[in-house]
Backbone as CSV, one residue per row, in Angstrom:
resi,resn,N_x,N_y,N_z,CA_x,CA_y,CA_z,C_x,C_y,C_z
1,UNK,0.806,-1.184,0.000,0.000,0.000,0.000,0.864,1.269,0.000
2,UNK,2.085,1.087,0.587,3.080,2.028,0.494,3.265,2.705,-0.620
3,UNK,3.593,1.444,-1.114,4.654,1.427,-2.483,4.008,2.791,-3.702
4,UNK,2.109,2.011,-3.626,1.547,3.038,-4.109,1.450,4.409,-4.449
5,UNK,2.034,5.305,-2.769,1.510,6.669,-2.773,2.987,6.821,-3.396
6,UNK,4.661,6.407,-3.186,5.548,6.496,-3.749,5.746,6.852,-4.836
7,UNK,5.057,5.721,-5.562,5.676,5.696,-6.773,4.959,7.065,-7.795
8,UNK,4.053,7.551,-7.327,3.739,8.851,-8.246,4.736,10.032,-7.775
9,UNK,5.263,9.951,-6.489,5.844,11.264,-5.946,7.328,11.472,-6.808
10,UNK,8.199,9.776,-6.996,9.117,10.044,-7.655,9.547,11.138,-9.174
11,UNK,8.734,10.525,-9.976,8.681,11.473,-11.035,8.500,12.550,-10.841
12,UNK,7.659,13.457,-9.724,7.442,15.032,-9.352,8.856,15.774,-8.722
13,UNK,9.857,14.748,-7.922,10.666,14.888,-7.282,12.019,15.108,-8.587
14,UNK,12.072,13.774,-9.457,13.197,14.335,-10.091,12.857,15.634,-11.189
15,UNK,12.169,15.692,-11.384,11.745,17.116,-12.239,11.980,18.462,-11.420
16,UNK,11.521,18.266,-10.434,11.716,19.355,-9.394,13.878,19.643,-9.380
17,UNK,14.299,18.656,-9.001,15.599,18.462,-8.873,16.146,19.096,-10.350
18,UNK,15.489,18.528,-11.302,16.005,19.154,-12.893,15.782,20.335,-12.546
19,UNK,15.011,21.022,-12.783,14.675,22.371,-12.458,15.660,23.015,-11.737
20,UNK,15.321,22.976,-10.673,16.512,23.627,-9.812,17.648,23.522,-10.298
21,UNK,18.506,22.744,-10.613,19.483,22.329,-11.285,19.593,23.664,-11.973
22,UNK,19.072,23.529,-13.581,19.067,23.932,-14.873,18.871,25.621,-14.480
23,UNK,17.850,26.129,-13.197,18.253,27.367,-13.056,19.476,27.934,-12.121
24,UNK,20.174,26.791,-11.442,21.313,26.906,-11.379,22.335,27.683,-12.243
25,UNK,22.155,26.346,-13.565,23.302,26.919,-14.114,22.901,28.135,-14.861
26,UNK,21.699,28.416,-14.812,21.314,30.042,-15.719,21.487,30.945,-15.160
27,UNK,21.656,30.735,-14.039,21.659,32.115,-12.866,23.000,33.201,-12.960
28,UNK,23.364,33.968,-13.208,24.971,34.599,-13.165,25.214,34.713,-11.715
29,UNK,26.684,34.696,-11.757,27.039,34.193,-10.947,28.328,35.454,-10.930
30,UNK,28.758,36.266,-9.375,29.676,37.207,-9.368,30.849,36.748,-9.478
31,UNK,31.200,35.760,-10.303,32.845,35.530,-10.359,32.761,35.190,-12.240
32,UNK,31.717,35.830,-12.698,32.082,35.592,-14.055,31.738,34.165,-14.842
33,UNK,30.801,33.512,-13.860,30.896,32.352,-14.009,29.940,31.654,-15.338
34,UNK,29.222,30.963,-15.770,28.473,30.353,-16.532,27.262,31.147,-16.451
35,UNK,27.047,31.846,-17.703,25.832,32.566,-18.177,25.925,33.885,-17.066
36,UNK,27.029,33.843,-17.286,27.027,35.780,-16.609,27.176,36.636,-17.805
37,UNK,26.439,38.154,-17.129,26.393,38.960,-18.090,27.884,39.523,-18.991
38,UNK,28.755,39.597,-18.170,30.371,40.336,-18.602,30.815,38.803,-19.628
39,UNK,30.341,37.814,-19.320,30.827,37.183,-20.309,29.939,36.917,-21.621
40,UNK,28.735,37.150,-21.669,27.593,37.541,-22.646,28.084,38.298,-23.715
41,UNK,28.279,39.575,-22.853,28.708,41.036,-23.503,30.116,40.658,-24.697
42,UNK,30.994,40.209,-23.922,31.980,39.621,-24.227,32.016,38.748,-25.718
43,UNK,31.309,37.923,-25.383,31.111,36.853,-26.440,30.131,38.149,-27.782
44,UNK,29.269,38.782,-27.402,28.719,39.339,-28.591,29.559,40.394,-28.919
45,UNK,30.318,41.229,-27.995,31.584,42.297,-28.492,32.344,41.625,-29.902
46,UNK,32.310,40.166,-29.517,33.962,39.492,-30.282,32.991,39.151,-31.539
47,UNK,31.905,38.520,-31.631,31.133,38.395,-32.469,31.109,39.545,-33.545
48,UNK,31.085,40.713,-32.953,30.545,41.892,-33.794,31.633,42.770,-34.232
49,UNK,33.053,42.446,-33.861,33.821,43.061,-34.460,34.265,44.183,-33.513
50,UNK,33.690,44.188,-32.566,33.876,45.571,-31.345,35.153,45.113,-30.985
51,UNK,35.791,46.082,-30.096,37.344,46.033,-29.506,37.640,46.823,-27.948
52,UNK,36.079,47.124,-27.942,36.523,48.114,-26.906,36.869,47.348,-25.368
53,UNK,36.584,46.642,-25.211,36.294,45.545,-23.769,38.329,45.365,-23.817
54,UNK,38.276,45.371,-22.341,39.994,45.198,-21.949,39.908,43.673,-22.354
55,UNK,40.988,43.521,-23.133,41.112,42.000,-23.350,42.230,41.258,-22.423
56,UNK,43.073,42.069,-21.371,44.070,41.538,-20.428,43.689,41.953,-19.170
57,UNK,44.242,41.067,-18.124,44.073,41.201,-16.958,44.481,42.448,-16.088
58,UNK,44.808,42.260,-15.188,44.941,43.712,-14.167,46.228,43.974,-14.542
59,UNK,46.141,45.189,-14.080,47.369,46.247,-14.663,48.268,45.965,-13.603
60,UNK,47.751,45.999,-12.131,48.922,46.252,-11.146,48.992,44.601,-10.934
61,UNK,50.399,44.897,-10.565,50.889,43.229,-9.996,51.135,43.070,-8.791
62,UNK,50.434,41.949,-8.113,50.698,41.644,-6.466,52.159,41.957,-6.162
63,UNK,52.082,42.256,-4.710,53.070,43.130,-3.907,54.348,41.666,-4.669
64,UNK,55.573,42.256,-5.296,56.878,40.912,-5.127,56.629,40.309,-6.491
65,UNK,55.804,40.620,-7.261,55.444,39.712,-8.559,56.662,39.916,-9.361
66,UNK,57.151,39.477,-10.109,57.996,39.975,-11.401,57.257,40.387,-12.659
67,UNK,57.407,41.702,-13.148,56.156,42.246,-14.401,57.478,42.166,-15.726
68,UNK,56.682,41.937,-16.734,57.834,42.560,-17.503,57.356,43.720,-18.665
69,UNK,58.144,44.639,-19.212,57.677,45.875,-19.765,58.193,46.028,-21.346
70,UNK,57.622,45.957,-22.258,57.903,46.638,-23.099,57.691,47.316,-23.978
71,UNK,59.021,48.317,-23.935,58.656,49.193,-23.944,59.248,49.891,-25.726
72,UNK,57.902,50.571,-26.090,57.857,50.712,-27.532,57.776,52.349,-27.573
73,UNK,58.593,52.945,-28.240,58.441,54.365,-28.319,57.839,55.146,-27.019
74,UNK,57.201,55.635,-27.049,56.062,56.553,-24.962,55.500,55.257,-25.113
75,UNK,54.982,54.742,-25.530,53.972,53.234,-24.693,55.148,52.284,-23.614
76,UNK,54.454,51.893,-22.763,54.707,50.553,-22.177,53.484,49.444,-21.844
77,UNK,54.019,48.013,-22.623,52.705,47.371,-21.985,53.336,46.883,-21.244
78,UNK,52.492,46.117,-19.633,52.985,45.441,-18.701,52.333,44.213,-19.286
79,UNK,53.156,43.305,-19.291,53.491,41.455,-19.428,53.242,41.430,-18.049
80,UNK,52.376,39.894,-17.773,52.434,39.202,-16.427,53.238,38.104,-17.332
81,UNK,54.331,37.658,-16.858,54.601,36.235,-17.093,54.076,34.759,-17.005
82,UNK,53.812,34.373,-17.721,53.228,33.140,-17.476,53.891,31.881,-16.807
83,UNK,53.266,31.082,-16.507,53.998,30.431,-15.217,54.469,28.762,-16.518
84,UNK,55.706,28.669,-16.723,56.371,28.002,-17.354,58.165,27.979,-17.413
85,UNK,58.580,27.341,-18.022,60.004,27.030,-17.859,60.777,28.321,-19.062
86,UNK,60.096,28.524,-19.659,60.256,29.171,-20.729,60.230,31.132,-20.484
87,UNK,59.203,31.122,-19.845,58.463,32.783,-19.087,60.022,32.806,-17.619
88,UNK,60.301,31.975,-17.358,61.311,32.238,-16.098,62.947,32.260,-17.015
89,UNK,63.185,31.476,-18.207,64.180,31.525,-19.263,64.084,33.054,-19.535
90,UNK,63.296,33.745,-19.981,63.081,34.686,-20.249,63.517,35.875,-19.237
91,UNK,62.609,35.650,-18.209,62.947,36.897,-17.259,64.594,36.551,-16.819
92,UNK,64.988,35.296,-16.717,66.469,35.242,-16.111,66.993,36.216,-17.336
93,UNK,67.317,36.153,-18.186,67.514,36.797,-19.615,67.501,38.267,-19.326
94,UNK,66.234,38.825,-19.002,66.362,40.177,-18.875,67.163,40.588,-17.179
95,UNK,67.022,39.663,-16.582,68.118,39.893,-15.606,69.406,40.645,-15.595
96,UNK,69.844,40.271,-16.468,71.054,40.285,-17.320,71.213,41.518,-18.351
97,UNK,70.152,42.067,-18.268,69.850,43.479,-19.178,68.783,43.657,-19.903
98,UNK,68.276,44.669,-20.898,67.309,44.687,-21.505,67.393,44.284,-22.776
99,UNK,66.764,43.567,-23.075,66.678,43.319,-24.621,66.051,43.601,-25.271
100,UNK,66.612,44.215,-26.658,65.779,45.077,-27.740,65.720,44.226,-29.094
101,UNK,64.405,44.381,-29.405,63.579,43.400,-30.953,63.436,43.976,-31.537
102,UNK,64.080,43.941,-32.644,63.402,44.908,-34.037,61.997,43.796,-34.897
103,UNK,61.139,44.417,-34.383,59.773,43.623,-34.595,59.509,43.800,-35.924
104,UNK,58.845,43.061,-37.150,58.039,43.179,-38.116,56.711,42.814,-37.989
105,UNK,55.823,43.862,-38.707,54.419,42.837,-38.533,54.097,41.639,-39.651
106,UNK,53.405,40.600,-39.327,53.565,39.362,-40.177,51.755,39.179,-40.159
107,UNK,51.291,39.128,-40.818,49.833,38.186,-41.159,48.779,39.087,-40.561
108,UNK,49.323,40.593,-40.213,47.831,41.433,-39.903,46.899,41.296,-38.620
109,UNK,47.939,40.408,-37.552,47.835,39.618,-36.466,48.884,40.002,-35.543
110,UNK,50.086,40.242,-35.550,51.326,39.992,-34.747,52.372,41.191,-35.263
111,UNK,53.324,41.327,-34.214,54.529,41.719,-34.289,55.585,40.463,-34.162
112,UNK,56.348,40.639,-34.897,57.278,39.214,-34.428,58.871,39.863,-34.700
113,UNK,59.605,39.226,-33.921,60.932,39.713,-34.098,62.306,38.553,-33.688
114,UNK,63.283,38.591,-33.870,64.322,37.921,-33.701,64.419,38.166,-32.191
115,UNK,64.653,36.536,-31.224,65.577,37.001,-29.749,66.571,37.130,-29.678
116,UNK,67.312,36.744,-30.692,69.138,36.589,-30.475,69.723,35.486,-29.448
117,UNK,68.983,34.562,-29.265,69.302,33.695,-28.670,67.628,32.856,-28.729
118,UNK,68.200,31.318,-27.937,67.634,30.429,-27.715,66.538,29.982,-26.136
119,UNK,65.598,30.281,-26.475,65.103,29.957,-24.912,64.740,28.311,-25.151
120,UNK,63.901,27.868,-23.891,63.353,26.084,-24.060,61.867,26.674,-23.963
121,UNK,61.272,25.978,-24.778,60.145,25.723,-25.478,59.151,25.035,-24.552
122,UNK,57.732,25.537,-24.521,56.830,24.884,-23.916,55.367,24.751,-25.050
123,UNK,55.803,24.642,-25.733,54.959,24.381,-26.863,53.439,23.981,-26.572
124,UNK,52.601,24.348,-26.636,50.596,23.743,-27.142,50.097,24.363,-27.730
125,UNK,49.421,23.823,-28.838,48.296,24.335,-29.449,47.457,25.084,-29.349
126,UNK,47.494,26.656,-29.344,46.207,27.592,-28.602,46.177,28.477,-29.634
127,UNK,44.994,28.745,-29.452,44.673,30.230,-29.893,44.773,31.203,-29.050
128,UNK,45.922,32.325,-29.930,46.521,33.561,-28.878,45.264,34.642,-29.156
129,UNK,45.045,35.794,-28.299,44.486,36.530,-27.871,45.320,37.333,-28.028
130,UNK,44.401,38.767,-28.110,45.097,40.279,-28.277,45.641,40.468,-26.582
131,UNK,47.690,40.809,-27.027,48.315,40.800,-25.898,48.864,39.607,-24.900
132,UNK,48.776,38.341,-25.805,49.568,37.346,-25.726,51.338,37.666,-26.272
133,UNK,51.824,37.148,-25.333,53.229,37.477,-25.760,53.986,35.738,-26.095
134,UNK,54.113,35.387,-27.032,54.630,33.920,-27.360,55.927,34.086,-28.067
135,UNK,56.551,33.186,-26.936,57.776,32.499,-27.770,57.508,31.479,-28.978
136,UNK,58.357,31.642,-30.681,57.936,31.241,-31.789,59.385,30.392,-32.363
137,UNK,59.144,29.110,-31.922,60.244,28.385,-32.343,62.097,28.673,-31.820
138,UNK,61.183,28.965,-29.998,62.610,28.553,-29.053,63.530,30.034,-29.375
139,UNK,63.387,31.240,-30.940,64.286,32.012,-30.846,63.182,33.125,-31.151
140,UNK,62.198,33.618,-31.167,61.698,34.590,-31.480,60.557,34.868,-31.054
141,UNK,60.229,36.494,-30.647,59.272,36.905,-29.302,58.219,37.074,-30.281
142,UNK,57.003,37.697,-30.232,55.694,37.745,-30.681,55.098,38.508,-29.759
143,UNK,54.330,40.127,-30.132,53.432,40.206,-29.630,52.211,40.153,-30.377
144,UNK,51.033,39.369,-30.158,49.690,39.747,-30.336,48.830,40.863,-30.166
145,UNK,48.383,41.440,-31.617,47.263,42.259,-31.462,45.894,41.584,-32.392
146,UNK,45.572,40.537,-32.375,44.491,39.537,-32.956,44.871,38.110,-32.349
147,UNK,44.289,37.245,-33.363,43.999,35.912,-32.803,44.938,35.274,-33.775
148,UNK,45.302,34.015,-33.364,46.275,33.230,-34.367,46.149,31.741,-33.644
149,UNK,45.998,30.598,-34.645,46.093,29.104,-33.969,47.196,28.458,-34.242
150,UNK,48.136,27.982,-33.456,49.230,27.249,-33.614,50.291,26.767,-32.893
151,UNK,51.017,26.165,-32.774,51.780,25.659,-31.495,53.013,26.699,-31.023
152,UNK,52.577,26.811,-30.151,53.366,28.102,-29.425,53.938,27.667,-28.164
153,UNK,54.629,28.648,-27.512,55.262,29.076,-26.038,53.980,30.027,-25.365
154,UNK,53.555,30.359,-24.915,52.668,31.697,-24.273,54.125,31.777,-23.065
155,UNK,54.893,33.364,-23.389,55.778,33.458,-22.154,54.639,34.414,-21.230
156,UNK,53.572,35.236,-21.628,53.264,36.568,-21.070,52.126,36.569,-21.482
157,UNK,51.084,37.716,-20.586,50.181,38.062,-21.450,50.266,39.875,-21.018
158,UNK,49.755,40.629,-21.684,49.748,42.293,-21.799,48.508,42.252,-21.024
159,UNK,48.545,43.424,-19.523,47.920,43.513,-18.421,47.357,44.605,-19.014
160,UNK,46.158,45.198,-18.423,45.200,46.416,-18.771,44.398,46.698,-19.983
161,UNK,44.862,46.453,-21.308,44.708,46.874,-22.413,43.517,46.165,-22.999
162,UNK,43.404,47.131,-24.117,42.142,46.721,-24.873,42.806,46.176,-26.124
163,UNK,42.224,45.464,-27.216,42.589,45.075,-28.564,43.591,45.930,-29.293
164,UNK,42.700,47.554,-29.261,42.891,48.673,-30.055,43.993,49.245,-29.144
165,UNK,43.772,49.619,-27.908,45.395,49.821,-27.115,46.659,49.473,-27.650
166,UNK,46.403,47.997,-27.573,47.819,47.132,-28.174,48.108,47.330,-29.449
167,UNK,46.994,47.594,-30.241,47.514,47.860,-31.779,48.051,48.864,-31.914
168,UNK,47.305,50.161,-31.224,48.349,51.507,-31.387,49.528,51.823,-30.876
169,UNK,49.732,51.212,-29.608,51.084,51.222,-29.192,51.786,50.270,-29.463
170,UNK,52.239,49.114,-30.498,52.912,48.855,-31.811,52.480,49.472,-32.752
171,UNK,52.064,50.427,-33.331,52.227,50.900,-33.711,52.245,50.457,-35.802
172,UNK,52.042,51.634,-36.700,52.342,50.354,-38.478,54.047,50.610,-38.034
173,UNK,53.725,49.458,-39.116,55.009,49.075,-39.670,56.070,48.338,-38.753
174,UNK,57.309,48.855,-38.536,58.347,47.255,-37.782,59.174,48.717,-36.774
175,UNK,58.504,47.859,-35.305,58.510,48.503,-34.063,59.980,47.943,-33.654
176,UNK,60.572,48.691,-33.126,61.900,48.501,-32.164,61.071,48.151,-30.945
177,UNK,61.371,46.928,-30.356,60.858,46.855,-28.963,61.787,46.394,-27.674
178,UNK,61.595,46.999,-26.581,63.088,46.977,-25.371,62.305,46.725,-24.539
179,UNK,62.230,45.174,-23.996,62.231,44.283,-23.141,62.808,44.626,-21.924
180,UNK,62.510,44.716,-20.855,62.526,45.186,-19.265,62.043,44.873,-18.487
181,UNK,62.790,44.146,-17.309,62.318,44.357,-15.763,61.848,45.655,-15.531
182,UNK,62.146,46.657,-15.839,62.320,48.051,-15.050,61.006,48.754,-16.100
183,UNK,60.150,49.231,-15.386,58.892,49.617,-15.430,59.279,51.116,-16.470
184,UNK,60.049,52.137,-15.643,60.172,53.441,-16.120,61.428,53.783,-17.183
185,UNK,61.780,54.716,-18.223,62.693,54.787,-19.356,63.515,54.601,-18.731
186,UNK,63.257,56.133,-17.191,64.498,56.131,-16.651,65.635,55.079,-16.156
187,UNK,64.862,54.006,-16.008,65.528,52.990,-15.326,66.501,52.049,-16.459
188,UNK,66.120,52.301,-17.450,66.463,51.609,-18.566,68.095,51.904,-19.013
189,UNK,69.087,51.089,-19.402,70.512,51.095,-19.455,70.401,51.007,-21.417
């Protein structure tokens, strides 16, 4: 007689459970999470050709971080380094002084330039983002101002900036760029 009143309640129960569920995951959520609005916006900005939305993370770096800067004519973008064998090759490198790239632009996408040396490679398959900074076959830096798919290093990514930021400060044509620990000209040797 039990069994009876049961067995209709089940089916009301897992529907109920779906439900809840499913407006779970619709709900936005303040960390950006699944079906939030900033990532909505986001997704239809990139859709539509817009540029204005910062496409890199925070500008300032926790108290002790290592940033790296470079620096192109009055612009500086700040690089966070990315956490790899390759991003720490690198900063040991500028340890040692600043290093300057005579950049070309290549494919309407990138700046790319000679390192003058060899870093080690952490190579995967991604699609870079405006203000990705990738190492390109162990000897040559890359900055991103578009998207590109292919097996890369990611040493960095460019903190604050928008799409259009990064494009104007590279600037047309083939940018001299001076690689730095040191944030300000002054500091620069």
């Amino acid at each position: 007689m039990h069994g009876k009143k049961i067995l209709p309640v089940i089916p009301i129960l897992i529907l109920l459970v779906t439900l809840v569920c499913a407006c779970q995951a619709e709900a936005p959520s303040g960390a950006g999470g699944q079906g939030s609005v900033p990532e909505e916006s986001a997704r239809e900005e990139a859709a539509s050709g817009e540029s204005t939305e910062e496409v890199s993370g925070e500008e300032s770096a926790p108290q002790g971080e290592t940033m790296i800067y470079a620096h192109i004519g009055d612009n500086t973008l700040t690089i966070r380094p990315e956490n790899n064998s390759s991003a720490e090759a690198f900063v040991a490198l500028l340890q040692e002084g600043d290093v300057t790239i005579d950049m070309h632009e290549y494919g309407g996408f990138e700046k790319v330039g000679p390192l003058g040396t060899t870093l080690p490679t952490n190579d995967e398959n991604i699609t870079t983002q405006p203000g990705d900074v990738i190492l390109y076959q162990g000897d040559q830096i890359t900055i991103y101002y578009d998207t590109n798919t292919w097996n890369f290093t990611r040493l960095g990514r460019v903190q604050g900036m928008t799409k259009d930021e990064i494009r104007a400060a590279l600037g047309e044509g083939d940018p001299t760029v001076v690689f730095s620990l040191q944030e300000g000209k002054e500091s620069r040797s």
